[in-house]
C-alpha positions as CSV (number, residue, x, y, z in Angstrom):
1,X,-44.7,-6.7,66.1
2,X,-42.9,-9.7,64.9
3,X,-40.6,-11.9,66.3
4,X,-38.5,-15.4,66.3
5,X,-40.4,-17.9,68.5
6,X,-38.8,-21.6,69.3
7,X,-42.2,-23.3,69.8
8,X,-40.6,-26.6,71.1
9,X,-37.0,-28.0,70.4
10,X,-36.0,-29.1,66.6
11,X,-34.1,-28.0,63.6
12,X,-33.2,-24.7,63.4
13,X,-36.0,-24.6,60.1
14,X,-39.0,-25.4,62.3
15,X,-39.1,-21.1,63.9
16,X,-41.6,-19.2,62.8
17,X,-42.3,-15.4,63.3
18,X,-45.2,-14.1,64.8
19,X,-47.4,-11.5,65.8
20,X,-46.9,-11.0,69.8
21,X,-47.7,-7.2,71.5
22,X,-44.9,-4.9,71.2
23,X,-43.0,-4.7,74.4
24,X,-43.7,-1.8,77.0
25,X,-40.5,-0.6,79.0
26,X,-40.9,-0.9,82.7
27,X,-38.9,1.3,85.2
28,X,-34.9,1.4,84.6
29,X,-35.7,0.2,80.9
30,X,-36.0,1.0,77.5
31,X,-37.6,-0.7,73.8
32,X,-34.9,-0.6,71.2
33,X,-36.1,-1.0,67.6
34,X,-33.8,-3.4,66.5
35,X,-32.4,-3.2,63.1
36,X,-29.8,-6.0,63.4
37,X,-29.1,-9.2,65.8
38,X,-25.7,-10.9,65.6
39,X,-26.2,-15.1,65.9
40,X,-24.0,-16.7,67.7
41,X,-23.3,-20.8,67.6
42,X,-25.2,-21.0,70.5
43,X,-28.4,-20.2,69.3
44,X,-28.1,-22.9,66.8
45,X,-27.5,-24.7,69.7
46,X,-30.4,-23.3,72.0
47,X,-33.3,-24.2,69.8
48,X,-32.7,-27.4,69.1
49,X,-32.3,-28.0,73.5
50,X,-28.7,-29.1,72.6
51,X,-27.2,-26.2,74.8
52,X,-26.1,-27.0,78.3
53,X,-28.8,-24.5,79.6
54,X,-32.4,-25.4,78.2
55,X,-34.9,-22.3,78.6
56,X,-38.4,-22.5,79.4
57,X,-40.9,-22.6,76.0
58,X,-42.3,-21.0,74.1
59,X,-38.6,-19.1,73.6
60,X,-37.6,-16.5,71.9
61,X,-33.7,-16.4,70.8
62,X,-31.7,-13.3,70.1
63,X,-29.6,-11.4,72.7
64,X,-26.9,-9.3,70.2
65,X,-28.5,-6.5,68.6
66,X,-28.3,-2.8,67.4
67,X,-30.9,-0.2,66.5
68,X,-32.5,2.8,68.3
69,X,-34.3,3.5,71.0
70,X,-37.7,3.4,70.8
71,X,-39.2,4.0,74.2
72,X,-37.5,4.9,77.6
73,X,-39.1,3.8,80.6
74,X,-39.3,5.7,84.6
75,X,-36.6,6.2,86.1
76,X,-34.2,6.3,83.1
77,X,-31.6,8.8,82.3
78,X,-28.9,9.9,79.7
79,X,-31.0,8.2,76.7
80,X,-33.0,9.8,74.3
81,X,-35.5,8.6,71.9
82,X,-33.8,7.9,68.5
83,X,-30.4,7.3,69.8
84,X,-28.3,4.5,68.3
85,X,-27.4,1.7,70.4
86,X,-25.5,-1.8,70.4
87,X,-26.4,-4.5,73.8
88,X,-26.7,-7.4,74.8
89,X,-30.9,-8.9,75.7
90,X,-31.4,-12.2,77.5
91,X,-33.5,-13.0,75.1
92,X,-36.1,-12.1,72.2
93,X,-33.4,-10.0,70.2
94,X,-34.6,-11.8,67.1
95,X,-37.4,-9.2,67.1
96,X,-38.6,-6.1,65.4
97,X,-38.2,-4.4,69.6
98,X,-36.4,-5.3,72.1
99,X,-37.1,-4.4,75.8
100,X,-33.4,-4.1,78.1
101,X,-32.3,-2.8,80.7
102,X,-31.1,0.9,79.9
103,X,-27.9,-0.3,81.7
104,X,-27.0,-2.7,79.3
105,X,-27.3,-0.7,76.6
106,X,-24.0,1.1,75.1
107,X,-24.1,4.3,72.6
108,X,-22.9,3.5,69.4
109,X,-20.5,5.5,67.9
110,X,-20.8,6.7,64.3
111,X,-17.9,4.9,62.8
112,X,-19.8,2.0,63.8
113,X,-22.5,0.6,61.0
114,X,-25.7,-1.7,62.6
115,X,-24.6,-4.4,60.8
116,X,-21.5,-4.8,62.4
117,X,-22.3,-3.2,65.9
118,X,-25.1,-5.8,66.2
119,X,-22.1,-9.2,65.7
120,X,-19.3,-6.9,68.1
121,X,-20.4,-7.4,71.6
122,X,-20.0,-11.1,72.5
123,X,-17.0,-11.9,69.9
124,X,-14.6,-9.2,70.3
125,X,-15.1,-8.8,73.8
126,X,-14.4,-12.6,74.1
127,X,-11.5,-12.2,71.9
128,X,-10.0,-9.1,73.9
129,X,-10.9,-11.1,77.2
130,X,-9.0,-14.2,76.1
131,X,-6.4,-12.9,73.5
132,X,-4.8,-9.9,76.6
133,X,-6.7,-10.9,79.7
134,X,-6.2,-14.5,79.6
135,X,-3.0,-15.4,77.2
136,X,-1.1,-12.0,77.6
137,X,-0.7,-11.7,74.1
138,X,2.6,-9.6,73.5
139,X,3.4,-7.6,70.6
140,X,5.4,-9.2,68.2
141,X,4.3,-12.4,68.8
142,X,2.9,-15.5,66.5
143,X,-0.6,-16.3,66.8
144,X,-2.7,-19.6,65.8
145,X,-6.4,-18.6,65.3
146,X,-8.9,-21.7,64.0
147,X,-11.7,-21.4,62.5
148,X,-10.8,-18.2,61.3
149,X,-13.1,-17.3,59.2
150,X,-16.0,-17.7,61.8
151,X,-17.0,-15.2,64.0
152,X,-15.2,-15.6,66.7
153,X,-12.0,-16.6,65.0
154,X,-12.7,-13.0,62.6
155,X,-12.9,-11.2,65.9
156,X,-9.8,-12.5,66.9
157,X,-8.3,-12.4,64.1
158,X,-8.8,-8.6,63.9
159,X,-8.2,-8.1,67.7
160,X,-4.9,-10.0,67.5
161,X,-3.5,-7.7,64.6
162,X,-4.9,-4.6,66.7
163,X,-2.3,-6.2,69.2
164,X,0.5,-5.7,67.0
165,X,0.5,-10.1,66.7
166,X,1.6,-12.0,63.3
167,X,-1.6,-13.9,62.8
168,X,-1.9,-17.8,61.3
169,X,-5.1,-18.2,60.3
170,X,-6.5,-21.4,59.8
171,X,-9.2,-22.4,57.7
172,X,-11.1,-25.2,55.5
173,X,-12.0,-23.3,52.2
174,X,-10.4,-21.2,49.8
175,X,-13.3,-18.4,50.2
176,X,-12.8,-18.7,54.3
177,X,-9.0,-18.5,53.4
178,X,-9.3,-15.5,51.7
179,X,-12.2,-13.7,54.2
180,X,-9.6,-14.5,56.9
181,X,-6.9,-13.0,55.2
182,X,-9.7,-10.0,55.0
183,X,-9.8,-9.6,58.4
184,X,-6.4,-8.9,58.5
185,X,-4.6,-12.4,58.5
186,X,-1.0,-12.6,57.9
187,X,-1.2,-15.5,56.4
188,X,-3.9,-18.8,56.0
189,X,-3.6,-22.1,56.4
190,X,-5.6,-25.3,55.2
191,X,-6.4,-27.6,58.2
192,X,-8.8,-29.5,56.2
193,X,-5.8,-31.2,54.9
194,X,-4.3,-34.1,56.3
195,X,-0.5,-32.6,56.5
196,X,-1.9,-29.2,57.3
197,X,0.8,-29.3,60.2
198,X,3.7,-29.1,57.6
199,X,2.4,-26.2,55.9
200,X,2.2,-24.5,59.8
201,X,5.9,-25.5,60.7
202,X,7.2,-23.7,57.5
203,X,5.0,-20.5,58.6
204,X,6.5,-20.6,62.1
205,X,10.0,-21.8,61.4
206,X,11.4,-18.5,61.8
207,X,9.1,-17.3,64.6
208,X,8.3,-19.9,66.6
209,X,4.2,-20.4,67.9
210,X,3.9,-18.6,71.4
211,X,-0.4,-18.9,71.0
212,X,-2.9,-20.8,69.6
213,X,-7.1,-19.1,69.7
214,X,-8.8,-22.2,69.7
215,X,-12.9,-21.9,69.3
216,X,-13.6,-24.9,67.4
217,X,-11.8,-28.1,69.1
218,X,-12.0,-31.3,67.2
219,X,-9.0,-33.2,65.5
220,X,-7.2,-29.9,64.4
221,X,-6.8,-29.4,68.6
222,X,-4.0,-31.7,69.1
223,X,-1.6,-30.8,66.0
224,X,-2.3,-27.1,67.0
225,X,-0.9,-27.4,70.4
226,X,2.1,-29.7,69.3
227,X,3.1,-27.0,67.2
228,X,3.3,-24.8,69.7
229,X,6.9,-23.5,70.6
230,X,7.9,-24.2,74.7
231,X,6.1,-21.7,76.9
232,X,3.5,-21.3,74.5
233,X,-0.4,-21.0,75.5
234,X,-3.2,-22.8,74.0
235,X,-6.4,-20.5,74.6
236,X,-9.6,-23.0,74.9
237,X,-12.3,-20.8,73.6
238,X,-15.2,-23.5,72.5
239,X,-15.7,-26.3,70.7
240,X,-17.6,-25.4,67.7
241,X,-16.8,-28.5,65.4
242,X,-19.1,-30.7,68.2
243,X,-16.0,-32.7,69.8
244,X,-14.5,-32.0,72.7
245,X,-10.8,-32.8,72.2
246,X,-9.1,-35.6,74.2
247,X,-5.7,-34.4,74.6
248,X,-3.0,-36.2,76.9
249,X,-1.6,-33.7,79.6
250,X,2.1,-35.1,78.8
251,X,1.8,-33.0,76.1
252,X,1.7,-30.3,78.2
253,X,4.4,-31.5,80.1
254,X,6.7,-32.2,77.2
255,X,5.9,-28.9,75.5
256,X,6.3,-26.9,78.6
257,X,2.6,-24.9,77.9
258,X,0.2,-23.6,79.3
259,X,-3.7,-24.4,78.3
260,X,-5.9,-21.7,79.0
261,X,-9.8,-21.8,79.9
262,X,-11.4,-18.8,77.9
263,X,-14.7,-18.2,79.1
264,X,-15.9,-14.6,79.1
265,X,-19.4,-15.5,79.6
266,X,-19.1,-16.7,83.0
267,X,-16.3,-14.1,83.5
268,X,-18.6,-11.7,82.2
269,X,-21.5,-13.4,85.0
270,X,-19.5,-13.6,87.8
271,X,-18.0,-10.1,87.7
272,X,-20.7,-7.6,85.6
273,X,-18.0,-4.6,85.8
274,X,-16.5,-7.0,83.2
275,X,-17.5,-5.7,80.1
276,X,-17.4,-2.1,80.5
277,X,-13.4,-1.5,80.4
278,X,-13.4,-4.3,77.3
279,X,-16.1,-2.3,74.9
280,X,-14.3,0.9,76.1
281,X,-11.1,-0.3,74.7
282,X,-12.5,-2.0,71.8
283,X,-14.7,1.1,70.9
284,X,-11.7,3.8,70.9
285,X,-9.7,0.8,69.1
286,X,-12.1,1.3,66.6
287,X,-12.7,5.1,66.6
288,X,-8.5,5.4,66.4
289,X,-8.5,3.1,63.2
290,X,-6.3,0.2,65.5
291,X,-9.5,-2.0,65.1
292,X,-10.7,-3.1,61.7
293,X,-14.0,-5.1,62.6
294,X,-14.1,-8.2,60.5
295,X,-17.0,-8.0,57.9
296,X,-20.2,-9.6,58.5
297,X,-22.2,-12.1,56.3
298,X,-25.5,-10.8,56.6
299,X,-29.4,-12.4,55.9
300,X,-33.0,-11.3,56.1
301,X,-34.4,-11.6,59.9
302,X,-37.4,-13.8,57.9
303,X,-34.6,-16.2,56.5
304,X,-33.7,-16.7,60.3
305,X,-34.3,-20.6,60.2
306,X,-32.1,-21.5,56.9
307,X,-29.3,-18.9,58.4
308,X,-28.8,-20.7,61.5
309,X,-28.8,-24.4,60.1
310,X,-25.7,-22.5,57.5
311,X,-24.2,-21.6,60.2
312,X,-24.4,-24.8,62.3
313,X,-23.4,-26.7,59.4
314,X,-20.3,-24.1,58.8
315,X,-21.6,-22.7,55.6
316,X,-21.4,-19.6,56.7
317,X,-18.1,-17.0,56.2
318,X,-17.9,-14.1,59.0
319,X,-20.5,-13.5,61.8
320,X,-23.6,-13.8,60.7
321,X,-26.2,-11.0,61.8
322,X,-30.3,-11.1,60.6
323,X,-31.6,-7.7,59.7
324,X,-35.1,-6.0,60.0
């Protein structure tokens, strides 16, 4: 079979796909043929050895993906061969198979296409982690998402309006604008702009900003949270423009905030019981018609090197998710 191998550390352009021996499912596993993978910023990040993890090589990225069983190992029950599926590998989901624990896997509903199964897991558990869990996002309230037009901002743009929230997107282009607005956006915002704050305080003037979604950091962080009415909560979700925000606590102070670590990951690490009541909720969200998944941009699973580079180098609209 063929799959995505990180030979040593470099631009996103230097994988190749080759020819390994297609994986055999030990006890308590199964082989999924995978007919989409979801990419995440941090495989950009991973195969250059610019994440703050650096696995072993030869590597082989990929860990969002949905297809159908292929193969069911001992000691397995409640699958069957063919069945469509959505999980989450440790690696090697940029594949043709994947081999996973049967746990892992979850059984994808049929209101739920590959493309966008395989680019749910990570994001929109993340979002419903860190938009209820962590901010305690009311109905009724006002919303600042950034980078809404990326993946994670799209997931929480759609999770937020599944939350009965008015939702500010904010984004750099007039085509993210409008894939925001997609997603169910109330309204967008440029924060490419120098003044972009002035164009915020006349969207909140009557509202007032009680959260701000924040997955990319940079210089849009600071304006974000100033704009933020008293009480408010700025959610920390990542830092996907590459700076990491210096932002004076007296702001904090003044502003009478809260700033809010979301990390669902290690959430998800230190307490595996985790994800199960999130992709419950988020699955009958979507089943009832409450959740509108965000549409994905998607690309050939061979074009998997210039994909991630558009990604890293934001030229990408939605989540982007490689297909076999």
């Amino acid at each position: 079979m063929l799959a995505v191998r990180c030979q040593s550390f470099g631009p996103p352009e230097a994988l190749e796909r080759v020819e390994i021996d297609p994986p055999v499912p030990g006890p308590g596993e199964v082989v999924v043929d995978v007919t989409a993978a979801g990419v995440g910023f941090v495989d950009g990040l991973m195969v250059q050895g610019l994440y703050q993890v650096k696995p072993p090589l030869p590597y082989f990225p990929g860990s969002e993906f949905a297809g159908r069983i292929a193969h069911i190992g001992a000691d397995v029950s409640g699958w069957e061969t063919g069945q469509r599926v959505m999980g989450l590998a440790p690696s090697g989901a940029f594949a043709d198979q994947v081999r996973v624990a049967a746990a892992s896997l979850i059984p994808l509903p049929p209101d739920l296409d590959d493309h966008t199964a395989a680019g749910f897991f990570i994001n929109y558990a993340t979002a419903l982690f860190g938009l209820r869990d962590c901010g305690h996002l009311e109905a009724g309230e006002t919303v600042l998402i950034l980078g809404a037009a990326g993946g994670v901002g799209s997931a929480a743009v759609a999770v937020a309006k599944a939350m009965d929230a008015r939702v500010i997107a904010a984004a750099s282009t007039e085509t993210k604008r409008e894939a925001a607005l997609a997603a169910g956006a109330d309204v967008a915002v440029d924060y490419s702009q120098q003044d972009w704050r002035e164009a915020l305080k006349a969207e909140i003037r009557e509202t007032g900003l009680q959260m701000v979604y924040d997955p990319v950091g940079g210089d849009a962080a600071e304006p974000a949270l100033r704009s933020l009415s008293p009480g408010g909560r700025y959610l920390v979700v990542g830092f996907a423009s590459g700076t990491i925000p210096r932002i004076g606590l007296n702001l904090a102070l003044l502003k009478r905030c809260s700033i809010v670590g979301v990390d669902w990951g290690g959430a998800s690490r230190a307490d595996p019981s985790l994800n199960g009541p999130l992709m419950t909720t988020l699955l009958q969200w979507v089943a009832s018609g409450r959740l509108s998944p965000a549409p994905v941009s998607t690309r050939p699973m061979a074009e998997v090197g210039a994909a991630l580079s558009d990604q890293l180098s934001g030229r990408t609209v939605g989540k982007l998710v490689l297909c076999n």
